[in-house]
C-alpha positions, 0 to 999 in steps of 0.5 A, a space after each residue: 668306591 663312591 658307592 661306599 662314600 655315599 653309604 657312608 655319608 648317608 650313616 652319618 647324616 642318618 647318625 647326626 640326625 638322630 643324635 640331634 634328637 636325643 630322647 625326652 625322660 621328662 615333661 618340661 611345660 612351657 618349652 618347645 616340645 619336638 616330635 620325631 623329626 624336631 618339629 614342635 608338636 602341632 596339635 593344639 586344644 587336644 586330647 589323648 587315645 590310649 589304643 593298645 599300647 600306645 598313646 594317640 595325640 589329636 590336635 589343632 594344626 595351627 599356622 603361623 599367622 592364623 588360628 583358622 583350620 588351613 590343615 585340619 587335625 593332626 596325630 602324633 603317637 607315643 608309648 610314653 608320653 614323652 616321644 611322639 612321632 607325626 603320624 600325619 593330618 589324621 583329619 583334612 579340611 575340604 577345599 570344596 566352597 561350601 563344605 562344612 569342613 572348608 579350608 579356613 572355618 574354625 575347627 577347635 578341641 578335637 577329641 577321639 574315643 574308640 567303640 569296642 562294639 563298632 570297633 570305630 574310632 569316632 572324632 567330634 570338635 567344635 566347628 564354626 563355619 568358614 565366614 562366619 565368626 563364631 556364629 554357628 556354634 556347632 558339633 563336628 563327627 568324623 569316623 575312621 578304622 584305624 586310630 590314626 586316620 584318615 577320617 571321614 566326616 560325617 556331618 556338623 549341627 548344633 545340638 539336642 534341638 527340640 529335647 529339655 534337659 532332664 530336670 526340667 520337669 513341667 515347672 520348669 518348661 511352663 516358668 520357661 514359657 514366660 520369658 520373654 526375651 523383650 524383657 531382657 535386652 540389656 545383658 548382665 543385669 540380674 535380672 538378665 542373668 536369672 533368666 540366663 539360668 532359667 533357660 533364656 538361651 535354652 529357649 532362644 535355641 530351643 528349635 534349632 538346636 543348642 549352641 556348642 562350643 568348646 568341648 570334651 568327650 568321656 567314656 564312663 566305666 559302664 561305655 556310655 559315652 559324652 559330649 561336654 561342651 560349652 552352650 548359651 552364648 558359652 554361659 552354660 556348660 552342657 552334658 550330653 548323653 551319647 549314642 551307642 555308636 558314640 556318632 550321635 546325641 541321644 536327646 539325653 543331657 544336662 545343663 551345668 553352672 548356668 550363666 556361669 561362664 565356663 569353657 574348655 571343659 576336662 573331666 575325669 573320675 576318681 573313686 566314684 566322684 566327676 571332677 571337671 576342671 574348666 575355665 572362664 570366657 577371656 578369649 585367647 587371655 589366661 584366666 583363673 581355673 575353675 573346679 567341680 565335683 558331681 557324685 553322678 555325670 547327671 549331678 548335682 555339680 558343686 563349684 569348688 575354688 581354683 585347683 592350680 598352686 604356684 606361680 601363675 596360679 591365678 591364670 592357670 599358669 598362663 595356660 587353659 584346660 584342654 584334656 584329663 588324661 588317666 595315667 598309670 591310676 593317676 591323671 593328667 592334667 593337659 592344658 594350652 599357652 595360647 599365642 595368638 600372634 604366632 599360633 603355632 608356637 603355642 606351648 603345652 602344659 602338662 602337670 601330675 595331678 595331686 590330691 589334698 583332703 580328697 579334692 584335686 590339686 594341680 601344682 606347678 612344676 618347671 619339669 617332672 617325670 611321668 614314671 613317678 606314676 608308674 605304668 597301666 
């Protein structure tokens, strides 16, 4: 008999468990959003896998009182998008003094691409050291057979160390030579931010390697891959071409915007055209969304007014770019509602992409449903 009451009590704790979790049928930005087991999803600055048939969610951990990396980077997964499930910490951070990785650096924006030639799942993010501020300024690479992890970290460094970028031809590279940074001390100046876009920073770093912040990774249709991400001080965004294996630069990239001032990269294509969506360096503050448009990943790249309509729209409805998601022949637009005194109770916007006489629109909306779109 207490066998039977206990089975009985178990069912129904199991049953009241899981009528607390009612399925989610719509996007409702701004609100807690609660994975499987009613816990506000923890995957910060993120991006989205699709494998197979299902969706892979990485993201910031965030604690309650630091934006420091104390966990590392978690997983979530979905058929929908709507019901995630916590598949755990896809990558740790290391308790080893020292580590690149160590318990307290600042590990931000992770993005997952799968190799269909390694059959790898390769994991990049921007990574400060732990102690030192924002000063490193460098690229992390992770590496895993299976989709949700765990990772293996490979190494972090700055980036394309040594290499030009591709249009600078010898005018360019002799022009660079004759900036001297004596001559530019005083910041924001016009002078200063001419030779900002002439490669001041680019000659600065040009040994050591380029710095590299904020960032997003693209598979284009031929399976070339990149790495976009914010370089010079976060003046200047660049694209960077990657190796087969996607765990590597191979030497090949781009400058975009120069002194422009632009972070949190998100990228797609449509009908031939990059769009890239982005936005201003304000910290953990709101900021107006910035749009471009390229005909080639190379360029030319073409500043287009703020994409955003509705209330908010001047700071990006509170929120700022993370990731483009291609959804049913559509897209995604990702973004994050930083709360820097409680970072774990950042929120998540996530808005149908629309577009008006050929250029992209992303309209505001309390809440929606992805089946709208219809499926892949």
């Amino acid at each position: 008999m207490k066998k039977i009451l206990l089975i009985a009590a178990l069912l129904a704790a199991f049953s009241a468990s899981d009528a607390s979790q009612p399925k989610r049928t719509t996007f409702k930005n701004g609100e807690l959003w609660p994975d499987d087991s009613g816990r506000h999803i923890n995957a910060h600055g993120g991006g989205i896998m699709r494998y197979g048939d299902t969706y892979y969610w990485f993201g910031e951990h965030k604690a309650d009182t630091t934006s420091s990396a104390m966990v590392g980077v978690t997983c979530y997964a979905s058929e929908d998008l709507l019901n995630w499930r916590n598949c755990g910490v896809a990558l740790s951070v290391s308790d080893e003094k020292g580590h690149d990785i160590e318990r307290g650096c600042i590990l931000e924006r992770p993005k997952v691409i799968y190799n269909k030639v390694t059959k790898k799942f390769c994991m990049w993010f921007h990574l400060e050291l732990k102690g030192r501020g924002y000063s490193a300024a460098r690229y992390g690479v992770a590496v895993s057979d299976c989709p949700e992890g765990p990772y293996k970290f490979l190494y972090s460094q700055r980036a394309n160390a040594g290499t030009y970028p591709i249009e600078f031809a010898e005018k360019e590279k002799a022009l660079l030579d004759t900036l001297n940074p004596k001559n530019f001390e005083e910041w924001w100046t016009p002078q200063w931010k001419k030779a900002i876009s002439e490669g001041l920073f680019l000659k600065r770093d040009f040994s050591t390697g380029q710095m590299s912040r904020d960032m997003t990774l693209y598979i284009d249709d031929d399976g070339k891959a990149y790495h976009i991400f914010s370089s010079e001080d976060n003046l200047t965004l660049h694209i960077a071409e990657l190796t087969n294996d996607y765990l590597h630069h191979t030497g090949r990239y781009t400058r975009v915007a120069p002194c422009g001032q632009n972070e949190a990269p998100a990228i797609f294509k449509k009908d031939g055209t990059y769009w890239m969506i982005t936005s201003g360096c304000t910290g953990w503050a709101p900021n107006e969304a910035r749009m471009f448009s390229a005909p080639s990943i190379w360029g030319p790249w073409t500043q287009h007014p703020n994409p955003c309509i509705g209330p908010k729209q001047e700071i990006t409805f509170g929120g700022q770019s993370t990731f483009i998601l291609p959804y049913g022949g559509q897209f995604i637009f990702m973004a994050d509602i930083w709360r820097p005194n409680h970072p774990s109770d950042a929120r998540y916007i996530w808005l149908p992409i629309e577009f008006q006489q050929g250029k992209p629109v992303v309209r505001w909306r309390d809440e929606w449903n992805p089946d709208e779109f219809g499926r892949n």
